[in-house]
N, CA, C and O atoms as CSV, one atom per row, in Angstrom:
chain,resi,resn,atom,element,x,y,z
A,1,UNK,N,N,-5.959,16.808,81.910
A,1,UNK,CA,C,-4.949,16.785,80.870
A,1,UNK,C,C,-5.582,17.066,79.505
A,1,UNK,O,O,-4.986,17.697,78.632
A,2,UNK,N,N,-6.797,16.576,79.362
A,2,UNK,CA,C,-7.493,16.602,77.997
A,2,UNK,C,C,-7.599,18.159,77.581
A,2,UNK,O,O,-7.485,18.649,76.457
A,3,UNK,N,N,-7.939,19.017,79.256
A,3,UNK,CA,C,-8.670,20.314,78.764
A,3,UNK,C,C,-7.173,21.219,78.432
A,3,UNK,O,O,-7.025,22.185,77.684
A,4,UNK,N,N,-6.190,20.523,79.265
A,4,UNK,CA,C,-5.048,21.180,78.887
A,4,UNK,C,C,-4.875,21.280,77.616
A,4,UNK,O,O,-5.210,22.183,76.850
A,5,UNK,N,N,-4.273,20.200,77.406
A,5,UNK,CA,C,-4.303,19.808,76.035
A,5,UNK,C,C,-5.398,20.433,74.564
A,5,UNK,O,O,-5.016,20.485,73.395
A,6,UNK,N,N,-6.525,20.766,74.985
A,6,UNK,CA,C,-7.524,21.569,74.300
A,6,UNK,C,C,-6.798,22.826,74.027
A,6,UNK,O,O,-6.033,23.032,73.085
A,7,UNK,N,N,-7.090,23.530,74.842
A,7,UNK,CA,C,-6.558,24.545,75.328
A,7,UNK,C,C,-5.207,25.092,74.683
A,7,UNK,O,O,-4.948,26.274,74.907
A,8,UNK,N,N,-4.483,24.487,74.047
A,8,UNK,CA,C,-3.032,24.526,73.842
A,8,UNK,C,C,-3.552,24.179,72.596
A,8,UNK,O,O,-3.995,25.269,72.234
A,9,UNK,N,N,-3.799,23.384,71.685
A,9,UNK,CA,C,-4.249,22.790,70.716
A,9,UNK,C,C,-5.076,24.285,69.464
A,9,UNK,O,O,-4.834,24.714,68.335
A,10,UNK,N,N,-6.161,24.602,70.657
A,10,UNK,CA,C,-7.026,25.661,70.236
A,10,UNK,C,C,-5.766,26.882,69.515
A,10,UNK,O,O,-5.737,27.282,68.351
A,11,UNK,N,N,-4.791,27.265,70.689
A,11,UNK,CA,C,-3.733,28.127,70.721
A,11,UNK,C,C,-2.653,28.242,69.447
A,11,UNK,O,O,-2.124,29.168,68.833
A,12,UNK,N,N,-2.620,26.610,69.389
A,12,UNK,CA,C,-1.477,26.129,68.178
A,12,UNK,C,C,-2.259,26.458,66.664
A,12,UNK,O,O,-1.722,26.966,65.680
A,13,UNK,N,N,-3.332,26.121,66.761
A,13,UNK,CA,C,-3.917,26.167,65.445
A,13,UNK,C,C,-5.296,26.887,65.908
A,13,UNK,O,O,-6.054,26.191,66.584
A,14,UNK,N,N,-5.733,28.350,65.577
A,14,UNK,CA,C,-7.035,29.017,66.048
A,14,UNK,C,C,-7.592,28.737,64.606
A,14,UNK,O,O,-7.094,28.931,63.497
A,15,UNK,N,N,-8.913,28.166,65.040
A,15,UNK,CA,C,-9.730,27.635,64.288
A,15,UNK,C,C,-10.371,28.671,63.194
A,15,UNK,O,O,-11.271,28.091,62.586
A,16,UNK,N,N,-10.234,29.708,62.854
A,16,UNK,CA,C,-10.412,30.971,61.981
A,16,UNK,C,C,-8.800,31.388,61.623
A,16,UNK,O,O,-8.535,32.583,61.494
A,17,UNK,N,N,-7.838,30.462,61.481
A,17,UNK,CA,C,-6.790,30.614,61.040
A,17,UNK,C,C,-6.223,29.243,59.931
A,17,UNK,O,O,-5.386,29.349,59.034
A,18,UNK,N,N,-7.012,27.944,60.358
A,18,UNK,CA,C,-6.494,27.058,59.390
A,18,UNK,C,C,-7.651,26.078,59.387
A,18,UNK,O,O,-8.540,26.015,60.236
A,19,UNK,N,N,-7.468,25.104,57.992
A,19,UNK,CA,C,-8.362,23.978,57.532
A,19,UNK,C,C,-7.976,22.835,58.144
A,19,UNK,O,O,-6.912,22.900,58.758
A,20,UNK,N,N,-8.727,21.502,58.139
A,20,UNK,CA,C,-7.724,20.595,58.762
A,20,UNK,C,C,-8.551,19.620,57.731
A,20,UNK,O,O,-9.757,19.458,57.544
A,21,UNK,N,N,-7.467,19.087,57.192
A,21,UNK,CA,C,-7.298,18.258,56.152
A,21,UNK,C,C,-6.561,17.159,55.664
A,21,UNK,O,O,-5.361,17.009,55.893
A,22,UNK,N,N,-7.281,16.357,54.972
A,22,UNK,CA,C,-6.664,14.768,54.861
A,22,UNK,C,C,-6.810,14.619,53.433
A,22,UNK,O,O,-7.777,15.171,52.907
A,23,UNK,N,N,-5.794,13.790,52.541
A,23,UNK,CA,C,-5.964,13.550,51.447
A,23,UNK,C,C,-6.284,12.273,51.567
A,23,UNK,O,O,-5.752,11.452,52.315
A,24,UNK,N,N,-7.421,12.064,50.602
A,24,UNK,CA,C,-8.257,10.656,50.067
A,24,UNK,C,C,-6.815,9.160,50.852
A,24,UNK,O,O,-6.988,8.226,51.635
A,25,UNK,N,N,-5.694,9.608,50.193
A,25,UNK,CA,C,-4.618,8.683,50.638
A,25,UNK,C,C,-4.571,8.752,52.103
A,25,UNK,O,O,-5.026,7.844,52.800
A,26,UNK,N,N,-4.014,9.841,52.598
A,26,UNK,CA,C,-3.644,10.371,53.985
A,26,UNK,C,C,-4.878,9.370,54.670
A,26,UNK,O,O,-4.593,8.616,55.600
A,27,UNK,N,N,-6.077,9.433,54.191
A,27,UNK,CA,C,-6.932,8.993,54.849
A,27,UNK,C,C,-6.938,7.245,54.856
A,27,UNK,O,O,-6.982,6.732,55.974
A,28,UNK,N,N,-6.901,6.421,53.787
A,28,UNK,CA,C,-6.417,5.306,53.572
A,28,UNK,C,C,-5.610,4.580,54.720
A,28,UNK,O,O,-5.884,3.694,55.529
A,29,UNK,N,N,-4.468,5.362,54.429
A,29,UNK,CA,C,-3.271,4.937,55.617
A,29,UNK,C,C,-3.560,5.384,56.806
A,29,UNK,O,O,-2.745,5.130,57.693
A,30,UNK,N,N,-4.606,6.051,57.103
A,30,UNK,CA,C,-4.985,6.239,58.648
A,30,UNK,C,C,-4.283,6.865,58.858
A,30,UNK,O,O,-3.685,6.555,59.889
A,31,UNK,N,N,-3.824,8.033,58.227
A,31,UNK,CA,C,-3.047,9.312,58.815
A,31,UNK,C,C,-4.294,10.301,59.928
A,31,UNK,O,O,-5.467,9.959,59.781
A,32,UNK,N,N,-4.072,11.213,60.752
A,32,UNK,CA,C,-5.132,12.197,61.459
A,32,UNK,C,C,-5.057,13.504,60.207
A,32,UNK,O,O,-4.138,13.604,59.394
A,33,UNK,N,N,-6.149,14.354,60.289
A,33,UNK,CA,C,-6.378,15.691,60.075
A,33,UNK,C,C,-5.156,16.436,60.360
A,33,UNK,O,O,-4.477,16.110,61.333
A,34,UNK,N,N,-4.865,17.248,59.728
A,34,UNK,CA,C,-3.757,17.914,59.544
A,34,UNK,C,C,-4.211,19.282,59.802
A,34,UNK,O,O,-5.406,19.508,59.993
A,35,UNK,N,N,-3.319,20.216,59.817
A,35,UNK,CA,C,-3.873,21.519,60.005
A,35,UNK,C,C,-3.220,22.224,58.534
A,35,UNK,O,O,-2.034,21.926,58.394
A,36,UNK,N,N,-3.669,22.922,57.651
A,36,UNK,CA,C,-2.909,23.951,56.962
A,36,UNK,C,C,-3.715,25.062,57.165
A,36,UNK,O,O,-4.917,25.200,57.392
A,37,UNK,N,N,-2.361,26.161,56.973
A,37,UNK,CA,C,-2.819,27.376,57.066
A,37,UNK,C,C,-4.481,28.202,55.845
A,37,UNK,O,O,-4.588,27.983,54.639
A,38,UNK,N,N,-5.135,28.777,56.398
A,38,UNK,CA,C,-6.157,29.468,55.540
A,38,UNK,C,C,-5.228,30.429,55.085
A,38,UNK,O,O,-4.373,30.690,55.931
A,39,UNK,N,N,-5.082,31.275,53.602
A,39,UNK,CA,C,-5.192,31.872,53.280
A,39,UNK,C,C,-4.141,33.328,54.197
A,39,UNK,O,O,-3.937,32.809,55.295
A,40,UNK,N,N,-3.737,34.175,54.220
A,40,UNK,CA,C,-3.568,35.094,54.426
A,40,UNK,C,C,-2.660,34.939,56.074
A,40,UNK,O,O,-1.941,35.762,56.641
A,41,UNK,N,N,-3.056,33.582,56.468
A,41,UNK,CA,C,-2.667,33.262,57.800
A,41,UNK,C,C,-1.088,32.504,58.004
A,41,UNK,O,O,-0.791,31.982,59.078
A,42,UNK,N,N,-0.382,32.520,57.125
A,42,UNK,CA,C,0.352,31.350,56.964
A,42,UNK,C,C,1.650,32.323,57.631
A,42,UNK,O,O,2.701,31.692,57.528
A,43,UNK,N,N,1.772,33.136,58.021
A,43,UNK,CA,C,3.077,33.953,58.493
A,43,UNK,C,C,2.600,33.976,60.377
A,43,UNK,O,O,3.361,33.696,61.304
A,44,UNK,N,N,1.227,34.371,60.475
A,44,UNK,CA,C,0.963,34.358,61.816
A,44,UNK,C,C,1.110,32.796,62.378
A,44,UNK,O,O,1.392,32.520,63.544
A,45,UNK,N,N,0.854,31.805,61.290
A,45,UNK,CA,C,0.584,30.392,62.296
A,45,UNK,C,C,2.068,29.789,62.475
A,45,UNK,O,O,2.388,29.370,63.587
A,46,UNK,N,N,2.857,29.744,61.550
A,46,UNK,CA,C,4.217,29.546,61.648
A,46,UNK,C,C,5.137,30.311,63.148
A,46,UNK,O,O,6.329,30.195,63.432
A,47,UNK,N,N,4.374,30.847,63.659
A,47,UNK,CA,C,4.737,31.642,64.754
A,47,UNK,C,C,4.239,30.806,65.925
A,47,UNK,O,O,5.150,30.543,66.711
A,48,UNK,N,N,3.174,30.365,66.226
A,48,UNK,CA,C,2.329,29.469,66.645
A,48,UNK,C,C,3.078,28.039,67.223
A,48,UNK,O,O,2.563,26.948,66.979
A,49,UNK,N,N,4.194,28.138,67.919
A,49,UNK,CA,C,4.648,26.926,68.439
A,49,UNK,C,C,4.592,26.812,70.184
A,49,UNK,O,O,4.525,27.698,71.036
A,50,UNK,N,N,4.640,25.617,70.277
A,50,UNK,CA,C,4.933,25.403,71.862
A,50,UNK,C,C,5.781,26.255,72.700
A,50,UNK,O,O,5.498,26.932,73.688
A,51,UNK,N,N,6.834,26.076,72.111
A,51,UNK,CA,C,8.137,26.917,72.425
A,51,UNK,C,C,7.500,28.059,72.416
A,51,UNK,O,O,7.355,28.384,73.594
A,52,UNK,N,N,6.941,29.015,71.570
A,52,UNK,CA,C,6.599,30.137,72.327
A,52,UNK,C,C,5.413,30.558,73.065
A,52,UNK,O,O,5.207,31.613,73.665
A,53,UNK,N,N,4.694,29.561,72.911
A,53,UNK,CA,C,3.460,29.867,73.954
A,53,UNK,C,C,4.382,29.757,75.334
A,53,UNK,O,O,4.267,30.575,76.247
A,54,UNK,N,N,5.142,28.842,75.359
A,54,UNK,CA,C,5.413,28.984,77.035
A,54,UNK,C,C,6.328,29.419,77.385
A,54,UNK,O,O,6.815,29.039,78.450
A,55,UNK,N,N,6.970,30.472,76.555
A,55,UNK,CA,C,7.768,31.352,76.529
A,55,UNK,C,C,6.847,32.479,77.172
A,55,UNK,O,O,7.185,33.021,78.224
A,56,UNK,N,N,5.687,32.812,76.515
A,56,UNK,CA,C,5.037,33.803,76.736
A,56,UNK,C,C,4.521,33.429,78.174
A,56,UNK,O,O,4.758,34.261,79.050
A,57,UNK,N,N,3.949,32.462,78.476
A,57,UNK,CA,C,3.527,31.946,79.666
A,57,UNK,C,C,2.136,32.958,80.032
A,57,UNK,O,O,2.101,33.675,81.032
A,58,UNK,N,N,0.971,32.857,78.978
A,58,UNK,CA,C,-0.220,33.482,79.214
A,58,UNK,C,C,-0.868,33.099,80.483
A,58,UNK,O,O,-0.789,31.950,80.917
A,59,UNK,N,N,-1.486,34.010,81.064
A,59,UNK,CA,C,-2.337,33.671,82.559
A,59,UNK,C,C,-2.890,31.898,82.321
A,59,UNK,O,O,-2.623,30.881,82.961
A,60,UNK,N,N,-3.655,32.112,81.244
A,60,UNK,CA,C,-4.713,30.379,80.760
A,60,UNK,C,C,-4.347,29.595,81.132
A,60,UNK,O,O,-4.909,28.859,81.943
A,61,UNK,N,N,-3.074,29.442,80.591
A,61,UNK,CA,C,-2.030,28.262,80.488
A,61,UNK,C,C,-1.295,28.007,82.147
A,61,UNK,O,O,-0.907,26.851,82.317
A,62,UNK,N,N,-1.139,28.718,83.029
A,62,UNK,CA,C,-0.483,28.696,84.077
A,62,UNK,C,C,-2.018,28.114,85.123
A,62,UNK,O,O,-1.822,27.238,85.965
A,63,UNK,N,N,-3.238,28.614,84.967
A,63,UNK,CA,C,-4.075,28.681,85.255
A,63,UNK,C,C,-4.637,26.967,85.069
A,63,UNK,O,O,-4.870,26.267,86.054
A,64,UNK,N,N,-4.814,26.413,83.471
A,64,UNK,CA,C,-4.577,25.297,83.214
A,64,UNK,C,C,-3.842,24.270,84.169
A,64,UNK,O,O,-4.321,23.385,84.879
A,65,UNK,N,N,-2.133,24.778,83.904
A,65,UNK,CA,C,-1.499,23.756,84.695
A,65,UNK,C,C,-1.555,23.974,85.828
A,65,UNK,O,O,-1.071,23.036,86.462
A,66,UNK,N,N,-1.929,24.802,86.470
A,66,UNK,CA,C,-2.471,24.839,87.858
A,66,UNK,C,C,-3.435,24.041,88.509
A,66,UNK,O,O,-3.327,23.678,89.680
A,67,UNK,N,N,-4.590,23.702,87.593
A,67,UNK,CA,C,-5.401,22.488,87.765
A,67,UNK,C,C,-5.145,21.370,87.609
A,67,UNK,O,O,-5.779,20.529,88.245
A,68,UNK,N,N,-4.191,21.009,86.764
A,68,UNK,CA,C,-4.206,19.724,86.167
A,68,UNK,C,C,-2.888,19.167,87.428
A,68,UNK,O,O,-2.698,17.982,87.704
A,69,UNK,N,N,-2.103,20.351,88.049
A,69,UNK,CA,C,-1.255,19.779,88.885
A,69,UNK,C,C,-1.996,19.456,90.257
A,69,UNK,O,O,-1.718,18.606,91.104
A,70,UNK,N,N,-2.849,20.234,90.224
A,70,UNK,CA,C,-3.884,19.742,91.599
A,70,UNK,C,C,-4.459,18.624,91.666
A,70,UNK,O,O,-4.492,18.086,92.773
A,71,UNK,N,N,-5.226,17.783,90.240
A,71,UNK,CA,C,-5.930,16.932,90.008
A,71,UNK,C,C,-4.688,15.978,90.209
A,71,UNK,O,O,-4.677,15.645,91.394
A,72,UNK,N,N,-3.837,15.516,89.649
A,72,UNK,CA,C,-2.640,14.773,89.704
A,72,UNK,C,C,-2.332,14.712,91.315
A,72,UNK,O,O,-2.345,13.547,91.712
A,73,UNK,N,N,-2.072,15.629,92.294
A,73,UNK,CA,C,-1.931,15.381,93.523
A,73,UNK,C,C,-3.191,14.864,93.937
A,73,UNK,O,O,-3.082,13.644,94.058
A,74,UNK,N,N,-4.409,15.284,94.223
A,74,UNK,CA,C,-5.062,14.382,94.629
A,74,UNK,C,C,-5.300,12.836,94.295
A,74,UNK,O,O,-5.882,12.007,94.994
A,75,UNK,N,N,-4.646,12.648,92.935
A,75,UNK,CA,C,-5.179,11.490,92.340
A,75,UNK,C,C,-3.585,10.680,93.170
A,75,UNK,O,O,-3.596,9.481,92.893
A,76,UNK,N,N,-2.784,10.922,93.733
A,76,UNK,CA,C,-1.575,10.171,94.528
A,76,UNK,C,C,-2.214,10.155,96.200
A,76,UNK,O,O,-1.792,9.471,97.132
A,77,UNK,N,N,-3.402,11.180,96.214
A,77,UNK,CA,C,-3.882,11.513,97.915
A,77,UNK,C,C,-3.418,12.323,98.344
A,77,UNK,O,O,-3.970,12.613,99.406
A,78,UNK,N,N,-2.294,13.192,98.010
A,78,UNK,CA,C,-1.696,14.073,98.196
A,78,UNK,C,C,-2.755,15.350,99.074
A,78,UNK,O,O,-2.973,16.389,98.450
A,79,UNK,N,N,-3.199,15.235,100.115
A,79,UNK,CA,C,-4.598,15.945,100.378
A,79,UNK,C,C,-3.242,17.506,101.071
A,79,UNK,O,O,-3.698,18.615,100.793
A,80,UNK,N,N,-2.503,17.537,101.471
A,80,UNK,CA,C,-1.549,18.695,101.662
A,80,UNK,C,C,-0.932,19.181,100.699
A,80,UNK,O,O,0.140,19.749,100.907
A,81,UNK,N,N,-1.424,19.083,99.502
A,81,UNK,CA,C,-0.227,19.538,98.326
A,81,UNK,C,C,-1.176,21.444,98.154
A,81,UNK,O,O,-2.292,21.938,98.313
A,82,UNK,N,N,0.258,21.863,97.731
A,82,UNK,CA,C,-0.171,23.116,97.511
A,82,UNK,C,C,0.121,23.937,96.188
A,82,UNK,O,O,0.857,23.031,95.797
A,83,UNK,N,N,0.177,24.699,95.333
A,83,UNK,CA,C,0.975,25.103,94.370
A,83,UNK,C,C,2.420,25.751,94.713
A,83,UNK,O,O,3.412,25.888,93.997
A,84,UNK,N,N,2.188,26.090,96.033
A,84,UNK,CA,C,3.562,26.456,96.338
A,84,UNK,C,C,4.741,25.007,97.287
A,84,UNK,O,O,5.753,25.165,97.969
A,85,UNK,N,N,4.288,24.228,97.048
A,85,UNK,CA,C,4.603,22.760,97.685
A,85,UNK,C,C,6.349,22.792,96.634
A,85,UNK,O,O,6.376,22.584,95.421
A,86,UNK,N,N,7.049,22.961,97.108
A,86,UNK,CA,C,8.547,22.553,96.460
A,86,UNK,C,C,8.815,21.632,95.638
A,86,UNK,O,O,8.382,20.517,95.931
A,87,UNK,N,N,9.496,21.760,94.533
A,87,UNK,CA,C,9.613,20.593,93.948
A,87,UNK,C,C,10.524,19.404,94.382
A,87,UNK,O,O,10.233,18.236,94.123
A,88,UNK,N,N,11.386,19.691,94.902
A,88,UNK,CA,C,12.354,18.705,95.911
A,88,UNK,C,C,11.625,17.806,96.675
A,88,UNK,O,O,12.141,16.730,96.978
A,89,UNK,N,N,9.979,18.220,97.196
A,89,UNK,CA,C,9.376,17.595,98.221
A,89,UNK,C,C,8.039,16.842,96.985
A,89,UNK,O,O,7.254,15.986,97.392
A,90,UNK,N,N,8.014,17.249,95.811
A,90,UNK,CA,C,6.922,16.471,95.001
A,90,UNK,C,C,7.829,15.241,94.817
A,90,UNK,O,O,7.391,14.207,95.321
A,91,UNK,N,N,9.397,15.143,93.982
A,91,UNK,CA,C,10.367,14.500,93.991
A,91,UNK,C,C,10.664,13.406,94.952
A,91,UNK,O,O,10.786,12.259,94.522
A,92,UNK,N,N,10.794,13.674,96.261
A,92,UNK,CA,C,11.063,13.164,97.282
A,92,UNK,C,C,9.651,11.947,97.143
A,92,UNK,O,O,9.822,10.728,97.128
A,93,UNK,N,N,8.426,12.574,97.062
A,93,UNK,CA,C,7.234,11.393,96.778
A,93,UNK,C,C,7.110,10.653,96.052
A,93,UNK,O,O,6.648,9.547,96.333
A,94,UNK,N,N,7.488,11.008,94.825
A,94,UNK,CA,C,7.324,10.082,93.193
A,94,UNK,C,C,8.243,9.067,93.683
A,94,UNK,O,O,7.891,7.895,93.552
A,95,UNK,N,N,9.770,9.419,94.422
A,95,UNK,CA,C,10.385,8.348,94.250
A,95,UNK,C,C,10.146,7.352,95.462
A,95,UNK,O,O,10.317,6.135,95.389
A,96,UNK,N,N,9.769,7.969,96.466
A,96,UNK,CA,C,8.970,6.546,97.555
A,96,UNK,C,C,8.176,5.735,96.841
A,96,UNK,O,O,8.345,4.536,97.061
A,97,UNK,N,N,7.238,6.072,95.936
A,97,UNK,CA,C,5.920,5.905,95.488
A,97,UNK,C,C,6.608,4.975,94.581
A,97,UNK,O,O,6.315,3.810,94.849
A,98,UNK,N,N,7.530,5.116,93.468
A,98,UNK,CA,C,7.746,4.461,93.024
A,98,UNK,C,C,8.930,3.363,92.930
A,98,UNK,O,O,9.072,2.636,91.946
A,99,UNK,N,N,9.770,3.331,94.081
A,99,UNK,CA,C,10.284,2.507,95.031
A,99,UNK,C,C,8.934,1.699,95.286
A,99,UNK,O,O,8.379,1.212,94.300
A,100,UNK,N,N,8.669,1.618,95.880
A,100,UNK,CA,C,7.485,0.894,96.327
A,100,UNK,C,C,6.666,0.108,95.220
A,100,UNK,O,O,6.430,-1.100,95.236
A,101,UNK,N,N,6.358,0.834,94.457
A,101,UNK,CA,C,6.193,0.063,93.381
A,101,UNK,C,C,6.707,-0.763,92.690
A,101,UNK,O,O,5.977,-1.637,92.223
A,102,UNK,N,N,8.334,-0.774,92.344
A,102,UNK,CA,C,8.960,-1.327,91.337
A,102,UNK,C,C,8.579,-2.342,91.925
A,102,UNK,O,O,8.130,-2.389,93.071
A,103,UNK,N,N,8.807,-3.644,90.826
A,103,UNK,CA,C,9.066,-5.113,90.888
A,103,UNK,C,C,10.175,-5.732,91.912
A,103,UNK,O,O,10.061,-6.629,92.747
A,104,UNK,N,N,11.122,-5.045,91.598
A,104,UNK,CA,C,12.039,-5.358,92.821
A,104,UNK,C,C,12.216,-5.320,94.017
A,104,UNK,O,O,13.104,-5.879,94.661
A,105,UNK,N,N,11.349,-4.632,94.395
A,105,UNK,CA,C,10.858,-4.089,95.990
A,105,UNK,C,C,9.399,-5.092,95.994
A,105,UNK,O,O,9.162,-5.519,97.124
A,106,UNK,N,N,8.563,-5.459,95.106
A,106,UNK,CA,C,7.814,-6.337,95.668
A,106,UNK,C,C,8.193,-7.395,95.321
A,106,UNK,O,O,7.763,-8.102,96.232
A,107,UNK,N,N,8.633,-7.955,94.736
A,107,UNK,CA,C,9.711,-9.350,94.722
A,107,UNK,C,C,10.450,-9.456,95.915
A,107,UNK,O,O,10.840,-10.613,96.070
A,108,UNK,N,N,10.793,-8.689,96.823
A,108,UNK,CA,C,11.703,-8.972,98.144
A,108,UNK,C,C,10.106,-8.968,99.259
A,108,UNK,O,O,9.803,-9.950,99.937
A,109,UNK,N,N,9.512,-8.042,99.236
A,109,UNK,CA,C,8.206,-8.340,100.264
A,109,UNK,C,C,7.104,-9.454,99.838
A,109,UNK,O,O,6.091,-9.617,100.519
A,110,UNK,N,N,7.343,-10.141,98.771
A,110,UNK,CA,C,6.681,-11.405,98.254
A,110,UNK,C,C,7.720,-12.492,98.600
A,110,UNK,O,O,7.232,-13.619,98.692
A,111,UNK,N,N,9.056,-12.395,98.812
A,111,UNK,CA,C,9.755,-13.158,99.123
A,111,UNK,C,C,10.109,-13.552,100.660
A,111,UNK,O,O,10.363,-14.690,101.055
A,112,UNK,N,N,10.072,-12.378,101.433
A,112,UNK,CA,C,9.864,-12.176,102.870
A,112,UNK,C,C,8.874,-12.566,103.212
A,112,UNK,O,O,8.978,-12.958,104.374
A,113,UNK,N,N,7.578,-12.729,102.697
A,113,UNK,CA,C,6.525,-13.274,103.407
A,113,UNK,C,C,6.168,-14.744,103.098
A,113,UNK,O,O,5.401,-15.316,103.872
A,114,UNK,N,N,6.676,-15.418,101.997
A,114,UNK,CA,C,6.702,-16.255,101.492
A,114,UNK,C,C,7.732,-16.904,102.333
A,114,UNK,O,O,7.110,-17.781,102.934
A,115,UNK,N,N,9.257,-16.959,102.785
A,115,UNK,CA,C,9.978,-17.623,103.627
A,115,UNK,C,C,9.391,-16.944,105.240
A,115,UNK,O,O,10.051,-17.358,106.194
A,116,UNK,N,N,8.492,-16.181,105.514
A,116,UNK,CA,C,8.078,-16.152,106.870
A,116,UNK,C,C,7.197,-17.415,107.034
A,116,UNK,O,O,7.409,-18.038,108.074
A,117,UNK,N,N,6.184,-17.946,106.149
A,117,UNK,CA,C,5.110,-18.695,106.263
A,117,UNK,C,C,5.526,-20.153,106.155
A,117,UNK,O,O,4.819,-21.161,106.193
A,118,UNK,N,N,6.866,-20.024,106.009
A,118,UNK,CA,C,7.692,-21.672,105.142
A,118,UNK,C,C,7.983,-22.020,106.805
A,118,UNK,O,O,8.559,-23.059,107.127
């Protein structure tokens, strides 16, 4: 997620296009680095949004989330997941997974085993 996130970051603001900057205050109040445009750049970076990077949908970026969706399945065990794996059938998992999880579902198997042992 981090490199994603790099990656996209790099894209939003290219580092030979803007300063990143904090005023003495900004800094006080614990604001982050800001980006403004350099000079001559301020028409190209205004162009520069999310919305159209993934509009454009560059190879990187597909390539990116291509990894980061792999790492995410393995990190559930998912050892059969594929990029072409359906989304109806990723869906179908999150919500077992998290059935299973909720509180309310282990509040009834903490409660079932608790009046089995009584």
């Amino acid at each position: 997620a981090a490199h994603l996130n790099s990656l996209r970051e790099t894209w939003l603001n290219p580092p030979e296009w803007v300063d990143w900057v904090r005023t003495p205050e900004e800094e006080l109040a614990g604001f982050p680095l800001r980006p403004v445009a350099k000079p001559g750049h301020e028409a190209e970076l205004k162009k520069r949004t999310l919305t159209n990077l993934y509009n454009a949908r560059p190879a990187w970026l597909d390539h990116a989330h291509r990894e980061l969706d792999a790492a995410v399945a393995a990190a559930y065990g998912w050892t059969d997941y594929t990029p072409e794996m359906p989304d109806e059938e990723i869906l179908k998992r999150l919500l077992a997974l998290n059935l299973e999880r909720s509180p309310v579902n282990r509040t009834r198997s903490e409660t079932r085993v608790q009046g089995a042992s009584a």
